[in-house]
C-alpha positions as CSV (number, residue, x, y, z in Angstrom):
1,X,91.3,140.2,87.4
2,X,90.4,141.4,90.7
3,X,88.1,143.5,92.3
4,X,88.6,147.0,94.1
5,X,86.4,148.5,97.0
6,X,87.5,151.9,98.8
7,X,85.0,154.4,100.7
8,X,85.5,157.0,102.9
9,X,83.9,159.0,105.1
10,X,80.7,156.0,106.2
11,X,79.7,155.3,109.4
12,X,79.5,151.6,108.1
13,X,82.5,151.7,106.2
14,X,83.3,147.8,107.8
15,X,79.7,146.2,106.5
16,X,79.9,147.8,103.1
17,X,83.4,147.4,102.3
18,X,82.4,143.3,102.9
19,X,79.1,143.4,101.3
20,X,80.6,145.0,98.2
21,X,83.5,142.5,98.2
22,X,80.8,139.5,98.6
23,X,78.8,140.7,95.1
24,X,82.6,141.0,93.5
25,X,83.7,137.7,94.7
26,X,84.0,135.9,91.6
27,X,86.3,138.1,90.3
28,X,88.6,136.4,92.3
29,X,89.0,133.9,95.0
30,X,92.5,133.8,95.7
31,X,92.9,136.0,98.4
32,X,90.8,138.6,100.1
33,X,91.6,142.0,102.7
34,X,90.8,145.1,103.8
35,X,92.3,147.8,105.6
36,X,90.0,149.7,108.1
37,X,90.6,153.1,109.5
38,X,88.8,154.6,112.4
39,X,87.8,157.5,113.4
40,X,90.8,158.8,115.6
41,X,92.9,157.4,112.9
42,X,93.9,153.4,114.1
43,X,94.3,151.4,111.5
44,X,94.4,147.9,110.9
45,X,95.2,145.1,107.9
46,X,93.1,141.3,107.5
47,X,93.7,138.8,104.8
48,X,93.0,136.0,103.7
49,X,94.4,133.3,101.5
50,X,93.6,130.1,99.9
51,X,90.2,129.1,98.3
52,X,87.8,130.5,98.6
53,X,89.1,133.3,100.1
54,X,86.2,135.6,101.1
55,X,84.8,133.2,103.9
56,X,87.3,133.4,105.5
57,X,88.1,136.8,105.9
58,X,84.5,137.6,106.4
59,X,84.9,135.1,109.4
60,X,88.3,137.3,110.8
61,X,86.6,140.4,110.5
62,X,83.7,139.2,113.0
63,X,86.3,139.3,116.2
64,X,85.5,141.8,118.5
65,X,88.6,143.2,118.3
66,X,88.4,144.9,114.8
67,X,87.8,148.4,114.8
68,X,84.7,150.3,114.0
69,X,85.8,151.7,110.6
70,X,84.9,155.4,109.1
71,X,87.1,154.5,105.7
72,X,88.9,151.9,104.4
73,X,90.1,149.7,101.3
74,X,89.1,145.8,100.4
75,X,90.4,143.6,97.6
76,X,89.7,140.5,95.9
77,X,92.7,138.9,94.0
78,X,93.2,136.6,91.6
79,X,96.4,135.6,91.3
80,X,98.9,136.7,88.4
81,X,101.8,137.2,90.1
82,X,103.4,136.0,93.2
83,X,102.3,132.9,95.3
84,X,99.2,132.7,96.7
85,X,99.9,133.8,100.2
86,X,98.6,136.5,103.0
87,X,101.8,138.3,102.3
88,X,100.9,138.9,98.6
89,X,97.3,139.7,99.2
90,X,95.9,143.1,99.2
91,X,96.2,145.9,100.5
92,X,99.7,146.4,100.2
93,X,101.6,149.0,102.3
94,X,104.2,151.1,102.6
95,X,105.1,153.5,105.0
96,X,102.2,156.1,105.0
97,X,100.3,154.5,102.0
98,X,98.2,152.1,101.8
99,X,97.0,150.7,98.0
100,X,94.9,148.2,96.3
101,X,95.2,147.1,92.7
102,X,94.0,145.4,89.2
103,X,95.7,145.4,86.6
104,X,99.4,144.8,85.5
105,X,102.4,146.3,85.4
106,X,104.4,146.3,82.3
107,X,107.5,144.4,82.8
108,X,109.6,147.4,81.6
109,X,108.0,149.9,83.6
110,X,108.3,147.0,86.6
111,X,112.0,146.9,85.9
112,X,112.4,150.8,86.2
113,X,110.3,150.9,89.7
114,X,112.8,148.0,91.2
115,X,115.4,149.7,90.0
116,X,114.5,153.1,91.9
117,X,114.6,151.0,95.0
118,X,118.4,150.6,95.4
119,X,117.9,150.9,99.3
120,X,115.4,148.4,99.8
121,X,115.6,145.0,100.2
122,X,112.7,143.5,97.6
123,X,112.2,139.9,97.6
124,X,112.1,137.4,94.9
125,X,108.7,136.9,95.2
126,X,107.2,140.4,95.0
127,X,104.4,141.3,92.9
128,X,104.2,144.8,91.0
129,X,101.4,145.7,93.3
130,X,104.0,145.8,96.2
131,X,106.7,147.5,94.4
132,X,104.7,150.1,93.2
133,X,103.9,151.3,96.6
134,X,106.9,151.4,97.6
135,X,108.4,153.0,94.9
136,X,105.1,155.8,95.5
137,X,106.1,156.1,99.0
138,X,109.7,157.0,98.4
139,X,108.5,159.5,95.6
140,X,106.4,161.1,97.8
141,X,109.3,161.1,101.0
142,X,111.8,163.0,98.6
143,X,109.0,165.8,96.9
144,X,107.9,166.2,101.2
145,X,111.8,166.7,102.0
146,X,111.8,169.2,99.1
147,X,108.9,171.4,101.1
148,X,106.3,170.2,98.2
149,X,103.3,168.9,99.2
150,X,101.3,165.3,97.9
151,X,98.5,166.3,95.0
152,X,97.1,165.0,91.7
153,X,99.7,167.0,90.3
154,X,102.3,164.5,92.4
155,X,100.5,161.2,91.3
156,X,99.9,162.1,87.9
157,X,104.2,162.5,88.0
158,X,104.8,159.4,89.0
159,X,102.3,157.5,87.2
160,X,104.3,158.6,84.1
161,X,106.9,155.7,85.1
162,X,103.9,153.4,85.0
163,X,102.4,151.3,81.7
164,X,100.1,149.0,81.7
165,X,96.0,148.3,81.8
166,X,95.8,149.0,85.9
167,X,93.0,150.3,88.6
168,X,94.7,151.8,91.7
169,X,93.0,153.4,94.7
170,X,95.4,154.5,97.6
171,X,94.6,156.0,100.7
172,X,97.3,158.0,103.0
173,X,96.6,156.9,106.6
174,X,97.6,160.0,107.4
175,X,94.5,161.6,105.5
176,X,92.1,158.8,105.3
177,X,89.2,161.3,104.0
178,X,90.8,161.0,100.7
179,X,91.3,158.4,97.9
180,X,93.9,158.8,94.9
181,X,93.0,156.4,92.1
182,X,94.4,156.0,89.1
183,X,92.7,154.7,85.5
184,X,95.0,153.4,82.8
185,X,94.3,151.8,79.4
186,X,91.1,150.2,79.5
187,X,90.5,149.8,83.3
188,X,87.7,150.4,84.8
189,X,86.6,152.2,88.0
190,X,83.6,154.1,89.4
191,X,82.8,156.6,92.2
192,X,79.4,156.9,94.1
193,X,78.2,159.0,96.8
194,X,76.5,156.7,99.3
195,X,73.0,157.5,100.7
196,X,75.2,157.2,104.1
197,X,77.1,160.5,102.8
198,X,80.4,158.1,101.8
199,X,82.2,158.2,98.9
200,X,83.1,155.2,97.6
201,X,85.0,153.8,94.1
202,X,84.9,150.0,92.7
203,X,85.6,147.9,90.2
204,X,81.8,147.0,89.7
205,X,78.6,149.1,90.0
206,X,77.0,145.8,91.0
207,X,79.0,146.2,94.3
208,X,76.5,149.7,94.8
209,X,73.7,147.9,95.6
210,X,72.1,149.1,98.6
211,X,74.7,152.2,99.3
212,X,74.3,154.3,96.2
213,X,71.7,155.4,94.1
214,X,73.7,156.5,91.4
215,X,77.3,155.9,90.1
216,X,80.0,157.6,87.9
217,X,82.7,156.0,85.4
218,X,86.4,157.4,86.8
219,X,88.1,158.9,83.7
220,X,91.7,157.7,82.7
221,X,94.1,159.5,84.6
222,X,94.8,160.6,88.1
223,X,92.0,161.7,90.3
224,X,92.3,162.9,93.9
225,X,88.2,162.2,95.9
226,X,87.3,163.5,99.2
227,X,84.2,163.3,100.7
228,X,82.9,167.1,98.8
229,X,81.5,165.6,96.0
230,X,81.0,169.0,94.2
231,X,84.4,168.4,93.0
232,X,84.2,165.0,91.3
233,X,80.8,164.4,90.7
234,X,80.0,163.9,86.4
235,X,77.1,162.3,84.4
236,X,75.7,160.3,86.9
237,X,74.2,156.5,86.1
238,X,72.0,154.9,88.0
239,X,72.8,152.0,89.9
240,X,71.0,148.9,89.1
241,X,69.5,146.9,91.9
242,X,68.9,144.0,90.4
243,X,72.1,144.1,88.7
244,X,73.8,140.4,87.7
245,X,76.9,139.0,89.1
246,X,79.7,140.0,86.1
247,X,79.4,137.8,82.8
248,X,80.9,135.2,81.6
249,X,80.6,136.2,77.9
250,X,79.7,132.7,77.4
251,X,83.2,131.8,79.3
252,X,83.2,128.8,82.0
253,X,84.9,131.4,84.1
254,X,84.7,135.1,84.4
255,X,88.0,135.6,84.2
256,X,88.7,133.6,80.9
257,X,86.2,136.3,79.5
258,X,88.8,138.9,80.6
259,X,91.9,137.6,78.7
């Protein structure tokens, strides 16, 4: 289980995306990131790995030579595959895209997406999360050398070769006003419009607290959010400020609850 943060469009996108990864932290503490995108478009990727992992990239992301962030992706991980390294932590990317995950892959499905990558070299070691980016960014190389253009319609293609329970949110550094996220099985995901004007989805409403009022459930499926929030926004909930960290379910561990 891990835990998902991605906003766009906030002034503040740096202090939220860290604040919001600090109320998810014990959904894992294997390795942490975030990838922060500014508003002339620089981008930039920090991790962290080894327990706990959110100190420390909370301390990496205090040098004054991070940039001041308008949207951006963060991650929490615990580990189910791959080593416990910076290389395997989140955000993943590839070319253009940049993606965060939860979830799992089905090994079939896995299988297929290696197998699309006959001209890339894919190490041993890598986890689903990084060869399904990949194997998006390649799809979406061929449909732009056809003349067709990236939309739902494009993700909701591809996600076809995908099966499994799995939470993605990727953002195209080229267009960082927009977030494509995908629902499957029984994943969850919810969007928010921040009282900063931000949009923002995450695995937890808990992670809301003090940046939205109110929050959505995402659907199953694939969704395409930009910053218009006429064009997303369902029955809202509201967010609760005094919210709990996640249960246990009588569980020593959150994440025994989840299995």
């Amino acid at each position: 289980m891990c835990g998902i943060f991605g906003v766009i469009g906030s002034e503040q996108a740096r202090t939220h995306l860290m604040a919001g990864l600090e109320v998810m932290s014990p959904r894992g503490t294997d390795s942490a990131g975030v990838l922060l995108v500014g508003s002339e478009g620089r981008s930039q990727i920090c991790k962290a790995a080894g327990r706990p992992a959110f100190p420390t990239l909370r301390s990496k992301l205090t040098r004054e030579d991070m940039i001041a962030a308008v949207s951006g992706l963060g991650h929490i991980r615990w580990a189910t595959q791959g080593m416990v390294t910076e290389a395997n932590a989140h955000p993943h990317r590839s070319g253009i895209w940049a993606v965060v995950h939860n979830g799992n892959i089905d090994h079939a499905s896995l299988e297929a997406l290696r197998t699309s990558l006959v001209m890339d070299v894919i190490g041993d070691d890598a986890t689903d999360t990084s060869i399904f980016v990949m194997a998006w960014s390649r799809f979406c190389e061929a449909e732009q050398a056809a003349g067709r253009e990236i939309t739902r319609t494009t993700f909701e293609a591809f996600l076809t070769r995908v099966e499994g329970t799995n939470a993605f949110v990727l953002m195209n550094l080229t267009q960082p006003q927009q977030l494509f996220v995908a629902v499957q099985g029984a994943a969850e995901l919810y969007v928010a419009c921040g009282t900063d004007g931000g949009v923002y989805v995450v695995s937890s409403p808990g992670a809301l607290q003090g940046i939205a009022t109110t929050y959505t459930a995402i659907a199953p499926g694939a969704h395409v959010f930009t910053s218009d929030q006429s064009s997303w926004l369902g029955e809202a909930r509201v967010v609760d400020l005094g919210a709990p960290p996640p249960s246990t379910h009588g569980f020593d561990h959150i994440m025994a609850a989840e299995l």
